[in-house]
mmCIF file of the N, C-alpha and C atoms, coordinates in Angstrom:
data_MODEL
# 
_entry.id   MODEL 
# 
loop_
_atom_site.group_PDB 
_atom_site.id 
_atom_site.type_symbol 
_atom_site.label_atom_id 
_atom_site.label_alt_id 
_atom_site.label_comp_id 
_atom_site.label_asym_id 
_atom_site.label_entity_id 
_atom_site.label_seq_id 
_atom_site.pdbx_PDB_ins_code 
_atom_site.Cartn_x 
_atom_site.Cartn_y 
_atom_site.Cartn_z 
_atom_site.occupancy 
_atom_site.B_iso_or_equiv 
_atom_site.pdbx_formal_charge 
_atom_site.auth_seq_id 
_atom_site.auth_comp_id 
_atom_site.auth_asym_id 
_atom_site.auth_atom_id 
_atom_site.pdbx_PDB_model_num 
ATOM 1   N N  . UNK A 1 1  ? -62.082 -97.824 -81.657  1.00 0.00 ? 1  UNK A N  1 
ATOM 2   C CA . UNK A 1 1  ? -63.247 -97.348 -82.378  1.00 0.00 ? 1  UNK A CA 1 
ATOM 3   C C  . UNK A 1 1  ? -63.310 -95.817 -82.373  1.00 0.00 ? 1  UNK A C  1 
ATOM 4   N N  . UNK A 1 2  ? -63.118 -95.077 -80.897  1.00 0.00 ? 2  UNK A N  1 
ATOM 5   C CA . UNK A 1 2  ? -63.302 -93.920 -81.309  1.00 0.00 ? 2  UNK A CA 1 
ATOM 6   C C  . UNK A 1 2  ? -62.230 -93.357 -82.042  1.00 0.00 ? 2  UNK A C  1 
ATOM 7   N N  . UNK A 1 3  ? -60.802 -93.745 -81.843  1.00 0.00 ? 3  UNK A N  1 
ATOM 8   C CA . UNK A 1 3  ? -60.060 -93.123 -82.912  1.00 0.00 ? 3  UNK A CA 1 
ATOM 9   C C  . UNK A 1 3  ? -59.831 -93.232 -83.936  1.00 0.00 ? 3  UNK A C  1 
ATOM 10  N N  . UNK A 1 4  ? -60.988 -93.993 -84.242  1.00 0.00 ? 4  UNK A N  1 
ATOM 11  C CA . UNK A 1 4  ? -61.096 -95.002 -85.858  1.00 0.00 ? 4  UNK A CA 1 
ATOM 12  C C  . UNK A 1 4  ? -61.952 -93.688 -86.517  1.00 0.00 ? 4  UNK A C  1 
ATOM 13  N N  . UNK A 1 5  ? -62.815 -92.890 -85.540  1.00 0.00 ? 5  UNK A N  1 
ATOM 14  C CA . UNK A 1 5  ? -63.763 -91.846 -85.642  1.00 0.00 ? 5  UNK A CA 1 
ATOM 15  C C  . UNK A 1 5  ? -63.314 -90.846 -85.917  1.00 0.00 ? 5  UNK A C  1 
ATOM 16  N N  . UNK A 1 6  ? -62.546 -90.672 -84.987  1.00 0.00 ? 6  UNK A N  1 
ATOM 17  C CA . UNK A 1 6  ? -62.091 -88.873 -85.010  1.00 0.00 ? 6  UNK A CA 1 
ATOM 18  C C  . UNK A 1 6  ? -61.070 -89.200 -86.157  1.00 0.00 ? 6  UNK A C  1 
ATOM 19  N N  . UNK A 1 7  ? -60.133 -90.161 -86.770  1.00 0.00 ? 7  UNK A N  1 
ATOM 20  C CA . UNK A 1 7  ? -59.811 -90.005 -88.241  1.00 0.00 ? 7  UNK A CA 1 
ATOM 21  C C  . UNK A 1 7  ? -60.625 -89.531 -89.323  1.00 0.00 ? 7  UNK A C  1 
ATOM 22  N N  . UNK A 1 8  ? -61.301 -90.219 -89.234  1.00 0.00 ? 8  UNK A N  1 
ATOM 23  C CA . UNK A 1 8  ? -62.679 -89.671 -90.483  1.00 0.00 ? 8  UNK A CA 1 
ATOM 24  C C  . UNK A 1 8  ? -63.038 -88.447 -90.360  1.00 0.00 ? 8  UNK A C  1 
ATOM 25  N N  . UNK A 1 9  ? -63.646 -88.316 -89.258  1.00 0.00 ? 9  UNK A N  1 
ATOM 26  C CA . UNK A 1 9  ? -64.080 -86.736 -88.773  1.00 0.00 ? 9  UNK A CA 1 
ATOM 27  C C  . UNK A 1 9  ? -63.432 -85.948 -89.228  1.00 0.00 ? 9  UNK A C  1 
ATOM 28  N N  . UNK A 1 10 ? -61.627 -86.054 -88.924  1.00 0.00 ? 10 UNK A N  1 
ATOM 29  C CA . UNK A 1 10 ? -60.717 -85.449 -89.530  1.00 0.00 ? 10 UNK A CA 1 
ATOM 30  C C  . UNK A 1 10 ? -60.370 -85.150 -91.153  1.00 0.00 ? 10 UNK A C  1 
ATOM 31  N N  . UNK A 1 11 ? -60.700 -86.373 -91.556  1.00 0.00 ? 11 UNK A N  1 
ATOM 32  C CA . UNK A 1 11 ? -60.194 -86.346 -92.796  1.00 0.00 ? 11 UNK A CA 1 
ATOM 33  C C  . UNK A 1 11 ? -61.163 -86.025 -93.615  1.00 0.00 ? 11 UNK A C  1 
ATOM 34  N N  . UNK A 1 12 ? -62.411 -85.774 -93.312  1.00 0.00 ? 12 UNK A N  1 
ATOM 35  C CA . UNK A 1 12 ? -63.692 -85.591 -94.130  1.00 0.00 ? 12 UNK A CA 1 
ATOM 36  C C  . UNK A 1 12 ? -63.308 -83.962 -93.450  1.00 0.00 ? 12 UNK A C  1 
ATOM 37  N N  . UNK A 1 13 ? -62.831 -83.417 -92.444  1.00 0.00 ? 13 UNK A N  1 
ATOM 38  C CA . UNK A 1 13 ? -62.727 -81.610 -92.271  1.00 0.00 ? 13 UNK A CA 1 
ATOM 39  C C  . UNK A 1 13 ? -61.972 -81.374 -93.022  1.00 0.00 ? 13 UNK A C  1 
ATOM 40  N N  . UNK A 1 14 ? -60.923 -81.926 -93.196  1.00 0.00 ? 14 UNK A N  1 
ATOM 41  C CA . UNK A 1 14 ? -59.187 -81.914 -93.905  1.00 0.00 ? 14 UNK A CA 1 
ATOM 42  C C  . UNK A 1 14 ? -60.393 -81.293 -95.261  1.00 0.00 ? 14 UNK A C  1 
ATOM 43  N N  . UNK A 1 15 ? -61.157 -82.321 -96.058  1.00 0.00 ? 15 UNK A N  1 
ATOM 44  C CA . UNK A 1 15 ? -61.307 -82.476 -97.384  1.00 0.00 ? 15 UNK A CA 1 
ATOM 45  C C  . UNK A 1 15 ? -62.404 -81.336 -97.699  1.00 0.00 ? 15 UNK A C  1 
ATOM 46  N N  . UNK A 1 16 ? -63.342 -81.011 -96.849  1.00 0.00 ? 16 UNK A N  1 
ATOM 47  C CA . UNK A 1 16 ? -64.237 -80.033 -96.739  1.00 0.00 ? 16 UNK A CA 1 
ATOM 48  C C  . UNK A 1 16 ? -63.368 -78.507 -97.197  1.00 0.00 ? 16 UNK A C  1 
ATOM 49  N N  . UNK A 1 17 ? -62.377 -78.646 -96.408  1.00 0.00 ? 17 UNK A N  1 
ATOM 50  C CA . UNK A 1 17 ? -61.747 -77.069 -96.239  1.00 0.00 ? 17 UNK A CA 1 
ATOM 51  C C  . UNK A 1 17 ? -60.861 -77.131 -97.249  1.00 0.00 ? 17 UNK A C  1 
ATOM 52  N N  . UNK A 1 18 ? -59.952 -77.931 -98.124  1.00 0.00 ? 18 UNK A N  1 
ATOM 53  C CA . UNK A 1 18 ? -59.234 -77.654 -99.228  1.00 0.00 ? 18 UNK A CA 1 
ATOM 54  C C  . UNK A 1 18 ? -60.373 -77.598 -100.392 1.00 0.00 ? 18 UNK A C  1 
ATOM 55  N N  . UNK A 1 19 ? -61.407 -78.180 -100.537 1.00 0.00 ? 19 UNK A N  1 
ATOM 56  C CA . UNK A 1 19 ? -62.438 -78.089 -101.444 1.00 0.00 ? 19 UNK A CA 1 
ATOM 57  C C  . UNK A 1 19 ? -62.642 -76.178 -101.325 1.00 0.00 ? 19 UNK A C  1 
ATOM 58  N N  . UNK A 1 20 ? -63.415 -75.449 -100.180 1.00 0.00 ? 20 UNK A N  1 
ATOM 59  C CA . UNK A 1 20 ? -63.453 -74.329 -99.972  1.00 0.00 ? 20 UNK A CA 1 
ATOM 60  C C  . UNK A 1 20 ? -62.111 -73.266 -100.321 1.00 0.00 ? 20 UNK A C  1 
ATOM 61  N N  . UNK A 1 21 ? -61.144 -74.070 -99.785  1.00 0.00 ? 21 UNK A N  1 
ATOM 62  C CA . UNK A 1 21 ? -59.788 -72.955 -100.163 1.00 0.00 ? 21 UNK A CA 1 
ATOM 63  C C  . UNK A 1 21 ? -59.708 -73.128 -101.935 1.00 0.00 ? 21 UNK A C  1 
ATOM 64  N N  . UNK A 1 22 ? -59.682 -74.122 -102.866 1.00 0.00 ? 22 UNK A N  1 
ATOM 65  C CA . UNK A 1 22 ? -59.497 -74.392 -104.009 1.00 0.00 ? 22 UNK A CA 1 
ATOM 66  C C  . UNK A 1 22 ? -60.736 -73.647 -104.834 1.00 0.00 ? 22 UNK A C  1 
ATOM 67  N N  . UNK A 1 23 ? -61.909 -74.047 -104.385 1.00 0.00 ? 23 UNK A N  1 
ATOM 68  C CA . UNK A 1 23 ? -62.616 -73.105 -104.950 1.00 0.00 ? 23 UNK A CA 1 
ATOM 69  C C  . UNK A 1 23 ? -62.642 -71.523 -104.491 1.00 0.00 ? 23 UNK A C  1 
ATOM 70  N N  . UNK A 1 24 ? -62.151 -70.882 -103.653 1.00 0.00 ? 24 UNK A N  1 
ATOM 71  C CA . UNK A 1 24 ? -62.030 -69.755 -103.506 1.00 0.00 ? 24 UNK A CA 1 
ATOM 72  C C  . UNK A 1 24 ? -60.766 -68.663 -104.401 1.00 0.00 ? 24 UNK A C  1 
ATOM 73  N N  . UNK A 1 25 ? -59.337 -69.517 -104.242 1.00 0.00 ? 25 UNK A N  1 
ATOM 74  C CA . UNK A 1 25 ? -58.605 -69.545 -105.035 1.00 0.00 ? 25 UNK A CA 1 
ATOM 75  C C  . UNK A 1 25 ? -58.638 -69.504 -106.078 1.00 0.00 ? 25 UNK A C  1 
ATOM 76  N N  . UNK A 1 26 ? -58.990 -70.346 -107.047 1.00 0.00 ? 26 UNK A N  1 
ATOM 77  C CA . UNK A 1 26 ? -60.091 -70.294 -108.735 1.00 0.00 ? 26 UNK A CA 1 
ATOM 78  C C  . UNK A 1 26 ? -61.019 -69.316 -108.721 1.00 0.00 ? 26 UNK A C  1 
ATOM 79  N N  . UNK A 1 27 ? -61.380 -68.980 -108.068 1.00 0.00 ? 27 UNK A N  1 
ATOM 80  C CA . UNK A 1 27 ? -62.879 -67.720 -108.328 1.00 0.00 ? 27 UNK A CA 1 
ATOM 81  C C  . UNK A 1 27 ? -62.168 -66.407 -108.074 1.00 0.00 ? 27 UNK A C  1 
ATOM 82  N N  . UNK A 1 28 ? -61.110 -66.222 -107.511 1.00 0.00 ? 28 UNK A N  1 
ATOM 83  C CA . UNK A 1 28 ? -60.336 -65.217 -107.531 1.00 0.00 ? 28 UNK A CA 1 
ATOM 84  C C  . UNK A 1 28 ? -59.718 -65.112 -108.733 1.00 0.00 ? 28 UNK A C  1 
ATOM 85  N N  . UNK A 1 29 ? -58.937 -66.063 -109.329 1.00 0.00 ? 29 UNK A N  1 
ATOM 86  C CA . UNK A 1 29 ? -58.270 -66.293 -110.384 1.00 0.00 ? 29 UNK A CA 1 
ATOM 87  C C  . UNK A 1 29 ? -59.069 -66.244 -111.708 1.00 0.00 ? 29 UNK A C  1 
ATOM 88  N N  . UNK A 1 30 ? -60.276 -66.356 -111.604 1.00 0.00 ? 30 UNK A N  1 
ATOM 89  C CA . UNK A 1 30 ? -61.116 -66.474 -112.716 1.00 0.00 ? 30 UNK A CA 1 
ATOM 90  C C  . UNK A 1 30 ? -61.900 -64.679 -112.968 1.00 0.00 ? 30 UNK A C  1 
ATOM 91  N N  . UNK A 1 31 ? -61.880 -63.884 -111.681 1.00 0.00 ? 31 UNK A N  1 
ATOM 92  C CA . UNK A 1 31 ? -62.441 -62.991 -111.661 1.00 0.00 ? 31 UNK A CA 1 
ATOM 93  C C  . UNK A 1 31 ? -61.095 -61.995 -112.194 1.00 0.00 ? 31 UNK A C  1 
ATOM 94  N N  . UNK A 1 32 ? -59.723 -61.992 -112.272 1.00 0.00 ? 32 UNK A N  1 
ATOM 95  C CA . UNK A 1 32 ? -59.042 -61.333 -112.372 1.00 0.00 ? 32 UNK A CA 1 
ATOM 96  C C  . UNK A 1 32 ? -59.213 -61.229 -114.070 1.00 0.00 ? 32 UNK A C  1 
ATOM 97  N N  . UNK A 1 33 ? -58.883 -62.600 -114.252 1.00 0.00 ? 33 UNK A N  1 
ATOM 98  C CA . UNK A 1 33 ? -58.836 -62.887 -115.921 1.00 0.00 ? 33 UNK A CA 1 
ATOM 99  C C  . UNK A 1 33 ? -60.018 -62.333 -116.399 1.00 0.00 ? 33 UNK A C  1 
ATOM 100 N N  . UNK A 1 34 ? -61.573 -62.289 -115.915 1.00 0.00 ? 34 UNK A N  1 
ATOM 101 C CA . UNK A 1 34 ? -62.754 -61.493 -116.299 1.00 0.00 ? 34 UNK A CA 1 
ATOM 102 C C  . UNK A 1 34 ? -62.143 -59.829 -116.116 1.00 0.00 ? 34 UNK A C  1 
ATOM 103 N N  . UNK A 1 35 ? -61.587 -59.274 -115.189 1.00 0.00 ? 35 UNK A N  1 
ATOM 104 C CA . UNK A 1 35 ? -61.244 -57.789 -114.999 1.00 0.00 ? 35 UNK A CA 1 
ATOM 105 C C  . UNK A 1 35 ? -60.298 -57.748 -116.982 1.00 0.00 ? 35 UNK A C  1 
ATOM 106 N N  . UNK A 1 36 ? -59.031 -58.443 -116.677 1.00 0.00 ? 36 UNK A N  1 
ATOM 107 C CA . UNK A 1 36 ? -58.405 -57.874 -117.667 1.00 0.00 ? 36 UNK A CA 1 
ATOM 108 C C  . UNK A 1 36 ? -58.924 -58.193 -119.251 1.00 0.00 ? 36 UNK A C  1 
ATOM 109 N N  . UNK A 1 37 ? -59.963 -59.115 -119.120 1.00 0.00 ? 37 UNK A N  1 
ATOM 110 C CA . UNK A 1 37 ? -60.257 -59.377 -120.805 1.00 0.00 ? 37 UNK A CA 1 
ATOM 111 C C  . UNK A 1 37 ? -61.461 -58.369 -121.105 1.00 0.00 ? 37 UNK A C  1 
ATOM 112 N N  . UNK A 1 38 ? -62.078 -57.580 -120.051 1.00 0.00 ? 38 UNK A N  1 
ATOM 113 C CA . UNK A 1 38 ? -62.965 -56.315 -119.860 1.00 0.00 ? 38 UNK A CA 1 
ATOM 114 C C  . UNK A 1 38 ? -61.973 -55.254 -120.055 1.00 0.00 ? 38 UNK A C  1 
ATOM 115 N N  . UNK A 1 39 ? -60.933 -54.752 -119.529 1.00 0.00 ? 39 UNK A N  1 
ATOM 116 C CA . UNK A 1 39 ? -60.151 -53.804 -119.657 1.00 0.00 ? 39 UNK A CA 1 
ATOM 117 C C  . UNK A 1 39 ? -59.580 -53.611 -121.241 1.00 0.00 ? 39 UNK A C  1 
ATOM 118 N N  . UNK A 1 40 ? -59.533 -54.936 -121.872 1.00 0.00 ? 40 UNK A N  1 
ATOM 119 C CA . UNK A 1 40 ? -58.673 -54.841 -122.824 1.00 0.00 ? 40 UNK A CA 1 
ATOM 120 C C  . UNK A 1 40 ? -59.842 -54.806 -124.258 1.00 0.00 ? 40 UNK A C  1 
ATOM 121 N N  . UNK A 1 41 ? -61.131 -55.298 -123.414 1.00 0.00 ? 41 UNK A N  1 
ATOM 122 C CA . UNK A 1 41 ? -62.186 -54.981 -124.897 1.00 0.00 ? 41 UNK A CA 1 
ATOM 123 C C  . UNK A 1 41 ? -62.385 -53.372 -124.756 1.00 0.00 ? 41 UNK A C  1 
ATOM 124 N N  . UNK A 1 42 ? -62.133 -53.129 -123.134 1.00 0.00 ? 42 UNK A N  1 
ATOM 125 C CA . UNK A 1 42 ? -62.749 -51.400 -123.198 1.00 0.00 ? 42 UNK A CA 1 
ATOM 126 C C  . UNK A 1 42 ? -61.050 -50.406 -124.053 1.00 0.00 ? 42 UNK A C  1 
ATOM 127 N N  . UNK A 1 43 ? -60.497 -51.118 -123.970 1.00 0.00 ? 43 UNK A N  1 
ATOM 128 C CA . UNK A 1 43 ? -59.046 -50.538 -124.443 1.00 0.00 ? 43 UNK A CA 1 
ATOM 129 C C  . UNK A 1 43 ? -59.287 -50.584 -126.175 1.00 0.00 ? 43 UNK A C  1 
ATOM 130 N N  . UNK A 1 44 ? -59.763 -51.593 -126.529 1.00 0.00 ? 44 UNK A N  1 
ATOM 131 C CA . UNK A 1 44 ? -59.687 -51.547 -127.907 1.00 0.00 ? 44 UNK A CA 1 
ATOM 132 C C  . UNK A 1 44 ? -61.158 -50.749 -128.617 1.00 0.00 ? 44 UNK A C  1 
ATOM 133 N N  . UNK A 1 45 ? -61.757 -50.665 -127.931 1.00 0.00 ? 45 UNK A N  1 
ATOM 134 C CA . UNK A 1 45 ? -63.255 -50.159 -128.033 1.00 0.00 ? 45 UNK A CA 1 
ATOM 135 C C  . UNK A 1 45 ? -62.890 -48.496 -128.670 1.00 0.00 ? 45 UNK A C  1 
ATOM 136 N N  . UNK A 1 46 ? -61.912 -48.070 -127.024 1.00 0.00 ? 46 UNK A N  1 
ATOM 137 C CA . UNK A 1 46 ? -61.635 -47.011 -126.962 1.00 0.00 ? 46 UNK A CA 1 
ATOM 138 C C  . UNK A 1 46 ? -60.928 -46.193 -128.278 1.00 0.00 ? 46 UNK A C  1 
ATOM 139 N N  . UNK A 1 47 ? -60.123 -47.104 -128.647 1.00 0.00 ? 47 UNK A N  1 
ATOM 140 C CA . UNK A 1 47 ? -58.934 -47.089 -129.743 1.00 0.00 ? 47 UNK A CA 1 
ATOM 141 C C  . UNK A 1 47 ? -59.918 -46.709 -131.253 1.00 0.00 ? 47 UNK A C  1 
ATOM 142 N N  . UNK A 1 48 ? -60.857 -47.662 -131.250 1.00 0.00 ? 48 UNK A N  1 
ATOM 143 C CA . UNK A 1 48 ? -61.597 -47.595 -132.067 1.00 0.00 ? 48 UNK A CA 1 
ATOM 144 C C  . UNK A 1 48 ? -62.705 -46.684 -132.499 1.00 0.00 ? 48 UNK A C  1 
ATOM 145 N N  . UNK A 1 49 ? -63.282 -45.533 -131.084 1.00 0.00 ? 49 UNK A N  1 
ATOM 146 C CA . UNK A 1 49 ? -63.679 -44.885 -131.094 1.00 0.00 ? 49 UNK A CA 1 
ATOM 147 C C  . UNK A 1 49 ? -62.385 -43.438 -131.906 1.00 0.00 ? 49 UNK A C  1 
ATOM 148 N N  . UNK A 1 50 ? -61.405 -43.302 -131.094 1.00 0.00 ? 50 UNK A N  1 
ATOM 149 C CA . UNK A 1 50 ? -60.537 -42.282 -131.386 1.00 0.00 ? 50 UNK A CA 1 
ATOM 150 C C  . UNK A 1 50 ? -60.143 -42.323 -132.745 1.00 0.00 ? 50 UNK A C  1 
ATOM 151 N N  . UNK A 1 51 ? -60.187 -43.806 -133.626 1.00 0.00 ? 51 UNK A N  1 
ATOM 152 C CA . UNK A 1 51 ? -59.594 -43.494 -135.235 1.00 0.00 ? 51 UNK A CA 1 
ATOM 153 C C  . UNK A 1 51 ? -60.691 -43.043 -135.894 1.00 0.00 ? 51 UNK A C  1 
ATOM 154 N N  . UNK A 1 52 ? -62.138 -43.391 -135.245 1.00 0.00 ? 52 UNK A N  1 
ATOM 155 C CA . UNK A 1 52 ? -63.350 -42.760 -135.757 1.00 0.00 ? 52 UNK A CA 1 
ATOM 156 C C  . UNK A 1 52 ? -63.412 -41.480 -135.603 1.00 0.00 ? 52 UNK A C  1 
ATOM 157 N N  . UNK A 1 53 ? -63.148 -40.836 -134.866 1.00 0.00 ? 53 UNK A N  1 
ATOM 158 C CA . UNK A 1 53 ? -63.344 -39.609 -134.840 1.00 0.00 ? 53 UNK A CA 1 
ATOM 159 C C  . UNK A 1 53 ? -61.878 -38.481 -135.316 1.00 0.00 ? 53 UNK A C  1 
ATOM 160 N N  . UNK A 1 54 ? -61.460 -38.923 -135.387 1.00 0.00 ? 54 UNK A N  1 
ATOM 161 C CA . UNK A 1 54 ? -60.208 -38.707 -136.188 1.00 0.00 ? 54 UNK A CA 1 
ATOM 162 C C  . UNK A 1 54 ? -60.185 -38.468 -137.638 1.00 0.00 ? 54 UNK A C  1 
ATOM 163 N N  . UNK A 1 55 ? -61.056 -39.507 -137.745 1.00 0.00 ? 55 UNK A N  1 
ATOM 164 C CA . UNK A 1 55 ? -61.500 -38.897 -139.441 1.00 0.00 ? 55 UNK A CA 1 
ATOM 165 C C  . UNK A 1 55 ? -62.504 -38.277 -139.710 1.00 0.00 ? 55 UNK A C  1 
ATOM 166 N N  . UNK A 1 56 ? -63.661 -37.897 -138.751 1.00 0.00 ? 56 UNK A N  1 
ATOM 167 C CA . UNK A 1 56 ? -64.566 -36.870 -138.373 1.00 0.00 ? 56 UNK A CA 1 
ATOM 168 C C  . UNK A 1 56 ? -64.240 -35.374 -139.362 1.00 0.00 ? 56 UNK A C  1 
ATOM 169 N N  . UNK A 1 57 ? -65.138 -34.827 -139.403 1.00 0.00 ? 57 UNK A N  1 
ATOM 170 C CA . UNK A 1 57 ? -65.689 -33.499 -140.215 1.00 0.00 ? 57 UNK A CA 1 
ATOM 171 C C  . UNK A 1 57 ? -65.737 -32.465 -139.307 1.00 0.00 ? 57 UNK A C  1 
ATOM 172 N N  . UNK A 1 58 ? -66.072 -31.371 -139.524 1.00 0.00 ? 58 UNK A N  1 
ATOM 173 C CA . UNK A 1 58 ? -65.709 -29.943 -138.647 1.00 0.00 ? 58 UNK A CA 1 
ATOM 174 C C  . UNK A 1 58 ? -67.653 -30.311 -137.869 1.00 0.00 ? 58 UNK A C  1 
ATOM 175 N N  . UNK A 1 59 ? -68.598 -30.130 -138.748 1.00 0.00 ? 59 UNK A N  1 
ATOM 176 C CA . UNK A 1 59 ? -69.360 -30.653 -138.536 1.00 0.00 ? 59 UNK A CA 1 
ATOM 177 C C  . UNK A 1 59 ? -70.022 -31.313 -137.589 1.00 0.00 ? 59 UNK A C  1 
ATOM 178 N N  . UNK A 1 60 ? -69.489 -32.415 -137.791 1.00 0.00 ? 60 UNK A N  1 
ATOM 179 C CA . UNK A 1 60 ? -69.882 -33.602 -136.505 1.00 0.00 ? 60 UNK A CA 1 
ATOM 180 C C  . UNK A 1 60 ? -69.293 -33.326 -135.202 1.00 0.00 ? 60 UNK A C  1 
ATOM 181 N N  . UNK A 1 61 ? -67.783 -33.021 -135.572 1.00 0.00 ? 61 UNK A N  1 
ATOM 182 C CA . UNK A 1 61 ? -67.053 -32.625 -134.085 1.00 0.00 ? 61 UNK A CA 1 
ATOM 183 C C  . UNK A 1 61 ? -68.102 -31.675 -133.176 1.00 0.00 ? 61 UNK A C  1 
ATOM 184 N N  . UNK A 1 62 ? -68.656 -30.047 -133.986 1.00 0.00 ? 62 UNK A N  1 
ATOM 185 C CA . UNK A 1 62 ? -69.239 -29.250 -133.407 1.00 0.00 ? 62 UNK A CA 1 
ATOM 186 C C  . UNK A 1 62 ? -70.578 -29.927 -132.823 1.00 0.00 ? 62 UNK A C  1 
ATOM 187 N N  . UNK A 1 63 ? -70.951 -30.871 -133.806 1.00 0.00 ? 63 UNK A N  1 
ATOM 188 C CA . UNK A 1 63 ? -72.806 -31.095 -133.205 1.00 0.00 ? 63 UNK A CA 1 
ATOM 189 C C  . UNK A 1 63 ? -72.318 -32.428 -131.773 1.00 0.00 ? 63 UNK A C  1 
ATOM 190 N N  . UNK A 1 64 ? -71.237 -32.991 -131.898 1.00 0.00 ? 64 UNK A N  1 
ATOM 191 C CA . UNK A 1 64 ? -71.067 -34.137 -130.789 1.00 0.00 ? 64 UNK A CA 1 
ATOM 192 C C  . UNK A 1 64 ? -70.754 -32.925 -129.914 1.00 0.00 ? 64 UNK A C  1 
ATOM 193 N N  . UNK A 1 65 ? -69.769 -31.504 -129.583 1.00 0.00 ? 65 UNK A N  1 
ATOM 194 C CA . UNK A 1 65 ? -69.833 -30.848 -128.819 1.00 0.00 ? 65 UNK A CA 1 
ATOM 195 C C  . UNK A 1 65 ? -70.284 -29.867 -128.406 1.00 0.00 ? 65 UNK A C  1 
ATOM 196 N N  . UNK A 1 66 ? -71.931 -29.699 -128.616 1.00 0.00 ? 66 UNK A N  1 
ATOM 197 C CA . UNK A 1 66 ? -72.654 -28.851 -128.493 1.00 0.00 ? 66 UNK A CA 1 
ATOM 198 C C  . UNK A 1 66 ? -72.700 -28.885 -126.795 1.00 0.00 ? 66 UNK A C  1 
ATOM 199 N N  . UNK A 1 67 ? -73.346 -29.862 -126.366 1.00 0.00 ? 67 UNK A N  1 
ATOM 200 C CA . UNK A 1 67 ? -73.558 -30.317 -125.000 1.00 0.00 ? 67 UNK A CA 1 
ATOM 201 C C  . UNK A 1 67 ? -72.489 -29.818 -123.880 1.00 0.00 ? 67 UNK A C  1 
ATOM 202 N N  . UNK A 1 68 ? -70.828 -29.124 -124.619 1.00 0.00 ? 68 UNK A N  1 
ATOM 203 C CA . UNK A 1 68 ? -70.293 -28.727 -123.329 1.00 0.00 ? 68 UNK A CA 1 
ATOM 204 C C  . UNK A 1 68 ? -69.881 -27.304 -123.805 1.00 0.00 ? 68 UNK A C  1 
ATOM 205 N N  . UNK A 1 69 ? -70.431 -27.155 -124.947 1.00 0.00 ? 69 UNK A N  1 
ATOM 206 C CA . UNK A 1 69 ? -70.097 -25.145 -125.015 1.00 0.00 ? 69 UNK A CA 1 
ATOM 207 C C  . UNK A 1 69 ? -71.655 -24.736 -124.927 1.00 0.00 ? 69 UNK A C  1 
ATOM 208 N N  . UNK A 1 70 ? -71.195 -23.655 -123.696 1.00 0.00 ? 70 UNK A N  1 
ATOM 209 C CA . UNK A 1 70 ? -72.199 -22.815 -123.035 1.00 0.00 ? 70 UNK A CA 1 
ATOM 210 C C  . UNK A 1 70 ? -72.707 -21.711 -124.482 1.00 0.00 ? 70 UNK A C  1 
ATOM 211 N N  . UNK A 1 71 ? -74.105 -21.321 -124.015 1.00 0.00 ? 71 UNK A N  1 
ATOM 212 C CA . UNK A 1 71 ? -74.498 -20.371 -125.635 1.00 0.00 ? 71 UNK A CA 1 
ATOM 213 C C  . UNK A 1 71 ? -74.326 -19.211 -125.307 1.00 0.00 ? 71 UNK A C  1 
# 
């Protein structure tokens, strides 16, 4: 009987702790894939800012850089 016990005991710890390692594993794995699909909207964002301003006017360039030339 009792080693009928400490199986279970066992095998219900066994199942506890691969549940914890598997979900820890996935939430790592899921947070990486969140980093790079953020990196790659801020990458194209970026891209998209630079062809905009690229076709920019003398104009606009000066009034967007007012804020870092001293008067």
């Amino acid at each position: 009987m009792i080693p009928n016990l400490l199986a279970r005991l066992a095998a219900i710890a066994g199942a506890i702790i691969t549940i914890f390692t598997l979900g820890n594993f996935y939430g790592k794995k899921s947070q990486k894939t969140k980093q790079l699909e953020e990196d790659f909207t801020d990458a194209t964002e970026s891209k998209k800012r630079q062809e905009n301003r690229r076709n920019d006017d003398i104009s606009s360039v000066k009034r967007r850089m007012q804020k870092y030339i001293r008067k």
